[in-house]
C-alpha positions as CSV (number, residue, x, y, z in Angstrom):
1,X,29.0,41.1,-37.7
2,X,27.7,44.1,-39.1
3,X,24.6,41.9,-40.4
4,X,23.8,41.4,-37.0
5,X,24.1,44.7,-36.0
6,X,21.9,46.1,-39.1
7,X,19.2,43.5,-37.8
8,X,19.7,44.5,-34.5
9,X,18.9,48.4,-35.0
10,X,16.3,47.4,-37.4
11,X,12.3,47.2,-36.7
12,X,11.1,45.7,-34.6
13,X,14.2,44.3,-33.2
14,X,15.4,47.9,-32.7
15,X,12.7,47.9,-29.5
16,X,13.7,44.9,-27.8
17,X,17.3,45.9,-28.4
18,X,17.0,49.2,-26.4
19,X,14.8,47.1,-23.4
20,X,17.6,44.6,-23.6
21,X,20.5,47.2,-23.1
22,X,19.2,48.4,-20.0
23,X,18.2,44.6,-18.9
24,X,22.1,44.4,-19.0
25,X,23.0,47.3,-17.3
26,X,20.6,46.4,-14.5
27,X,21.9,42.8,-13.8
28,X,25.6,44.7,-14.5
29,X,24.9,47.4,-11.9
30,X,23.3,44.1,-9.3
31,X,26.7,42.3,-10.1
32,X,28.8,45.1,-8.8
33,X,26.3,45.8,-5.9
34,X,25.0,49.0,-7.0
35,X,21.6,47.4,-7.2
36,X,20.1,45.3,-4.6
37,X,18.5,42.4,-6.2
38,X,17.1,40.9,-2.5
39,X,15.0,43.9,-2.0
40,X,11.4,42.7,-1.6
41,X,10.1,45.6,-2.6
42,X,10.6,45.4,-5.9
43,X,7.5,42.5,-6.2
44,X,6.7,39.3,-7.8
45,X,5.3,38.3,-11.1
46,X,4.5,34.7,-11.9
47,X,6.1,33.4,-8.4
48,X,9.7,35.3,-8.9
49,X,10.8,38.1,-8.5
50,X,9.9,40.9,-11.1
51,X,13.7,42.0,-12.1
52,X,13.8,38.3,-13.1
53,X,10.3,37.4,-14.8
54,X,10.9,40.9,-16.8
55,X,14.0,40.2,-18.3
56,X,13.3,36.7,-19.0
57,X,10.7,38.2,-21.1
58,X,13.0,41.1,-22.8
59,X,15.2,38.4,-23.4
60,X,13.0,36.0,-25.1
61,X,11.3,38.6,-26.9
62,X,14.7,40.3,-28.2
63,X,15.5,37.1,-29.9
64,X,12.4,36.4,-31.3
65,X,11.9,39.5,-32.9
66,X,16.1,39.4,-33.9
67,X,14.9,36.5,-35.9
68,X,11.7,37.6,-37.3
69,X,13.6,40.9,-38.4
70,X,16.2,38.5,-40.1
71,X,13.1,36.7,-41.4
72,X,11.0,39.9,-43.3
73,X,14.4,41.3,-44.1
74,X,13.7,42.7,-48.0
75,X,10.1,41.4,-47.8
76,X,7.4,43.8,-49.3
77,X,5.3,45.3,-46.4
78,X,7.6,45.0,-44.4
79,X,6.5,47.6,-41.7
80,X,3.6,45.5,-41.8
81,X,5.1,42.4,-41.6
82,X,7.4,44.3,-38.4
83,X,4.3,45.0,-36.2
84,X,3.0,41.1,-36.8
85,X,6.6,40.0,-35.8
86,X,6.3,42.7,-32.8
87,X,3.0,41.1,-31.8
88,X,4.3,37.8,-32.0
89,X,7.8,38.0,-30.4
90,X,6.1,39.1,-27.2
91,X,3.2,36.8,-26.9
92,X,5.8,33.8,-27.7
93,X,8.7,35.3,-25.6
94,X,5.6,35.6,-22.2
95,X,5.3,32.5,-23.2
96,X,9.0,31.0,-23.0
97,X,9.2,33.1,-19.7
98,X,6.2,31.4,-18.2
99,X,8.3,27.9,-19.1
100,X,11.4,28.9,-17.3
101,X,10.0,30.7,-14.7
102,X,7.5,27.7,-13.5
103,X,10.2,25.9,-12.2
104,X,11.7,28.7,-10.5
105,X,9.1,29.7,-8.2
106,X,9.8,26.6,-6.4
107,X,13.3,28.6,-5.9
108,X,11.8,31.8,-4.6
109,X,8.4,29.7,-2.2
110,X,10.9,29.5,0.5
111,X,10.7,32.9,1.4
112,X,10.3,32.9,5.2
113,X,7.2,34.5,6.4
114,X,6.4,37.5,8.5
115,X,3.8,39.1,10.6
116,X,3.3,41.9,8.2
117,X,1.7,38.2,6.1
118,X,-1.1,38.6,8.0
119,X,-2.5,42.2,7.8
120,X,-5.3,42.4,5.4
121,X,-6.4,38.4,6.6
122,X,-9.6,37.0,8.0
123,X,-9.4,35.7,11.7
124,X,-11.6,34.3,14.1
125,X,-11.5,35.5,18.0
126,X,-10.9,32.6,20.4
127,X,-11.0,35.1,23.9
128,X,-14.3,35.9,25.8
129,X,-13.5,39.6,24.6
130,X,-11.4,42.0,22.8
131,X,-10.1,45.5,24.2
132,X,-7.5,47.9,23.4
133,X,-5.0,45.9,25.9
134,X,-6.2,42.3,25.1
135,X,-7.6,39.6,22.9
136,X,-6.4,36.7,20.7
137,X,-7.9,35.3,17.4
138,X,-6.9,32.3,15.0
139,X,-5.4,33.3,11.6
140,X,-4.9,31.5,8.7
141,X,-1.5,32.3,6.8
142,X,-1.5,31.9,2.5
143,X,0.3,28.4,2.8
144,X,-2.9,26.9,5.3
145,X,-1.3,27.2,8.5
146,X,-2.8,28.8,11.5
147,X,-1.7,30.6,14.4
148,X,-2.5,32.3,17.7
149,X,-2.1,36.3,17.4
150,X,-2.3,38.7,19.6
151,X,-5.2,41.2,18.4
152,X,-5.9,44.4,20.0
153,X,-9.4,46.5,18.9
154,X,-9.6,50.2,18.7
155,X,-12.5,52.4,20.4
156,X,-15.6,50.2,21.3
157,X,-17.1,47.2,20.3
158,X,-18.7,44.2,21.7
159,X,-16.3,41.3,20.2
160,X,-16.7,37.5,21.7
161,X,-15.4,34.5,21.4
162,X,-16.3,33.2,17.8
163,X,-16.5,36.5,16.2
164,X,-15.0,37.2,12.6
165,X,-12.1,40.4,12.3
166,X,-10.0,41.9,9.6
167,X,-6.7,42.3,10.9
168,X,-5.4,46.2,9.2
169,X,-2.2,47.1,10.8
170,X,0.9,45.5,12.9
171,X,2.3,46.7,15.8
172,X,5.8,45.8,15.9
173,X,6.6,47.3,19.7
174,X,3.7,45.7,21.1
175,X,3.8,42.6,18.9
176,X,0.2,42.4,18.6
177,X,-2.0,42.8,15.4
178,X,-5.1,45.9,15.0
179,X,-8.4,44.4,14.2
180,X,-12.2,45.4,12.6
181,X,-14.9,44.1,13.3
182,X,-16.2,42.4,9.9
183,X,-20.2,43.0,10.8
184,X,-21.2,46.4,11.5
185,X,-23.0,46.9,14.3
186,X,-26.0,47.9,11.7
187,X,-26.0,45.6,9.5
188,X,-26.3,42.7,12.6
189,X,-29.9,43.3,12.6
């Protein structure tokens, strides 16, 4: 045991070791419901969430380099030999990551969708105008789909059936969308 220990708090397992401490404490602190693991805040890397795709990688990588410090345990160079085993315990342990979490995104796709999707998305108007109190455009969501929105368009502007908008905001009391105009006025002629 204490052979494991020595190559745990050895270079460059010593790293990975400290990462994988507080990769415990995390899921330890989501287990007693200190933590909210749901949050979508927290973002998405490769398809799943982050807390998972990180310590995927910590974990991978804190083996790898366990094993490589095993490995150049004695050898000459060693400090040397600890920065190649560094290098390599994280490129192969982003790589065993990317091999779990592949079949896990098909876990986390299901997430159900939301207005707030749309904000920052191209739509076409399908209403003779747009005003501050009424229009409609088509919108196309990530996954292909399209839908019907309610759009609304600040100040003036001569917007027809056909034209292209950005939609920037939500309005969640009105349940309509804020649009732009993607041409300017200027650059039109």
């Amino acid at each position: 045991m204490s052979g494991f220990v020595s190559a745990a708090l050895a270079f460059p397992a010593v790293l990975f070791s400290f990462l994988l401490v507080v990769v415990i404490g995390y899921w330890g602190l989501a287990l007693l419901g200190v933590l909210d693991i749901e949050d979508g805040d927290i973002g998405f890397f490769g398809g799943v969430p982050l807390s998972i795709s990180l310590s995927l990688l910590v974990a991978f990588s804190w083996f790898l380099s366990l094993v490589g410090t095993v490995l150049i345990e004695g050898a000459p160079l060693r400090v040397l030999l600890g920065i190649g085993v560094l290098a390599a315990a994280l490129v192969l342990g982003a790589l065993g990551t990317r091999l779990v979490v592949a079949p896990l995104r098909r876990v986390f796709a299901g997430a159900e969708p939301t207005r707030q999707d749309f904000v920052g998305r191209v739509a076409v108007v399908r209403t003779s105008s747009v005003t501050e109190d009424f229009g409609q455009a088509e919108a196309t969501a990530a996954d292909g789909s399209s839908a019907i929105i309610q759009i609304r368009l600040a100040g003036e502007g001569n917007l027809g059936v056909g034209s292209r908008v950005v939609i920037y905001d939500y309005d969640s009391a009105g349940e309509f969308f804020w649009v732009s105009p993607m041409e300017l006025e200027a650059e039109k002629d």
